[in-house]
N, C-alpha and C positions, 0 to 999 in steps of 0.2 A: 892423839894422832894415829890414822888408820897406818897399818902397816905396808911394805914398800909394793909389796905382792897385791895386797889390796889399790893400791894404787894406780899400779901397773895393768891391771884385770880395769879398773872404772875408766882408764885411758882410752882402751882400745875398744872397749863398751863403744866411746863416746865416738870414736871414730865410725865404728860401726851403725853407729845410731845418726850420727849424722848424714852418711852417702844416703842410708835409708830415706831420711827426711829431704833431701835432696832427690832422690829418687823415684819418692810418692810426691811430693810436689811438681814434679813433670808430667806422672799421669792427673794430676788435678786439675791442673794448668790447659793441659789439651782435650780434655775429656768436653765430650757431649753430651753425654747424659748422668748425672749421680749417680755414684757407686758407694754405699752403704759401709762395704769392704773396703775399700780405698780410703776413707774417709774415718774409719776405724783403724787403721793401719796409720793414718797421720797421727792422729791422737794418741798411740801407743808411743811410736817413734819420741811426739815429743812428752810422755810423760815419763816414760823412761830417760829421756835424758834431763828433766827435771830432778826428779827423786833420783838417781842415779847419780851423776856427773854432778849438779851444782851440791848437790847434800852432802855427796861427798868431799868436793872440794871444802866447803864452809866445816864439817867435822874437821876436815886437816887443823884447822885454827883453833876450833870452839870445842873444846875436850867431853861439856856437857852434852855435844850432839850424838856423842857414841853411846848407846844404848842398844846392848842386843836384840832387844827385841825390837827397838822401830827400825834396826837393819833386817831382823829378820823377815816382820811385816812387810816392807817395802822390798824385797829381793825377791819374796814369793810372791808379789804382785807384780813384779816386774817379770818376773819369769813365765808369768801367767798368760798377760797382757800380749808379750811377743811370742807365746808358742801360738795363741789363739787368732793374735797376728797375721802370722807366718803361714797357718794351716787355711785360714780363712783366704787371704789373699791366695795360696796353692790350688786348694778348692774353685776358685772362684775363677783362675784360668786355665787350671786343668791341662796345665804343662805339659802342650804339645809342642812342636815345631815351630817357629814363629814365619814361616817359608809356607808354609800350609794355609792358602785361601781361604778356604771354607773354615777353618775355624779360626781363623781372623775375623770372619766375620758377623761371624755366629756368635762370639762373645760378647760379652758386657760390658769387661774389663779392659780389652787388649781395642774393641770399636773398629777392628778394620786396618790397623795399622800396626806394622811388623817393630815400630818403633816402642808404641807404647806396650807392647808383648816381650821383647827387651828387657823393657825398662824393668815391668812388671816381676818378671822371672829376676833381675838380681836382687831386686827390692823382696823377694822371698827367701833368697839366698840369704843374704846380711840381716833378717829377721832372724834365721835359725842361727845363725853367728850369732848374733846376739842375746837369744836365746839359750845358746849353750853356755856362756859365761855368765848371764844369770843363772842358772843350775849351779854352775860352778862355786859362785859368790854365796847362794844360797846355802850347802853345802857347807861350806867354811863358816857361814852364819849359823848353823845350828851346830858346827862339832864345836864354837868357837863359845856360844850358850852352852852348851854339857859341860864345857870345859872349866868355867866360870860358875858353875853352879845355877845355874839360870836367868839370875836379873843382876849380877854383879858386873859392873864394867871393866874398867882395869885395873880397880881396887879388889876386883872377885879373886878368890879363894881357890884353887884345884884342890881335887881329892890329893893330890900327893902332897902339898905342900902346907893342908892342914894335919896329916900325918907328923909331917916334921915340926910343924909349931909346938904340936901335943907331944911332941917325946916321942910318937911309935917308930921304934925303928922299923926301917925296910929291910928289903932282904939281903940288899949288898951286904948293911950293919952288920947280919949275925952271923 
């Protein structure tokens, strides 16, 4: 079972990934022309709340699905997916004013409409929200591998605690 921290961090992920997916599904929905970006931004949202959210849930249960390294794998993909995300959809409306004509309408993304420019700008916001928390996760996935001695799950070993199996005392000991 993942721990309560850990659970707590894939929660608000999932919320955050959601309004996302919520968010890019209304510029899909109104858009005119295909957006390349937009359309990349869907498939992150929902890959990350795949491997994220439901993997995590199902670990809660199934003890065999914790394995550091397909968190770790799957945390730096997820952390990858929504920076590249985030910066790609940023780039691509170029985070002016949504009040400003001319580059309402001069975009790609936004099409002319202060709405879909809105939408766009928090759907880059809650990208980087989510984003920061996979760092985060990530993070805790690799000090959590060192910690373990690399491919050991919750059966792994720390440096200190094989100290103490072997006799060595520490330093409080002497």
């Amino acid at each position: 079972m993942l721990s309560a921290a850990e659970n707590l961090i894939r929660i608000t992920n999932a919320v955050f990934l959601i309004i996302s997916i919520g968010l890019i599904s209304g510029l899909l929905g109104s858009q005119k022309k295909n957006s390349s970006r937009v359309n990349f931004c869907m498939f992150t949202a929902a890959y990350g709340l795949l491997t994220d959210s439901f993997y995590g849930f199902l670990a809660n249960f199934w003890s065999s699905l914790i394995h550091p390294v397909i968190l770790l794998v799957l945390d730096f993909l997820n952390f990858v997916f929504t920076f590249v995300a985030a910066t790609a959809l940023a780039v691509g409306i170029r985070c002016h004013s949504c009040k400003n004509k001319t580059y309402l309408e001069d975009n790609k993304i936004t099409q002319g409409s202060s709405s879909r420019c809105h939408q766009s700008q928090a759907a880059v916001a809650f990208f980087y929200f989510s984003c920061f928390l996979f760092l985060v996760k990530l993070i805790v996935s690799v000090v959590g591998m060192l910690q373990n001695d690399g491919f050991g799950s919750n059966a792994g070993v720390g440096r200190r605690r094989a100290r103490r199996q072997m006799g060595v005392p520490t330093i409080s000991q002497v």
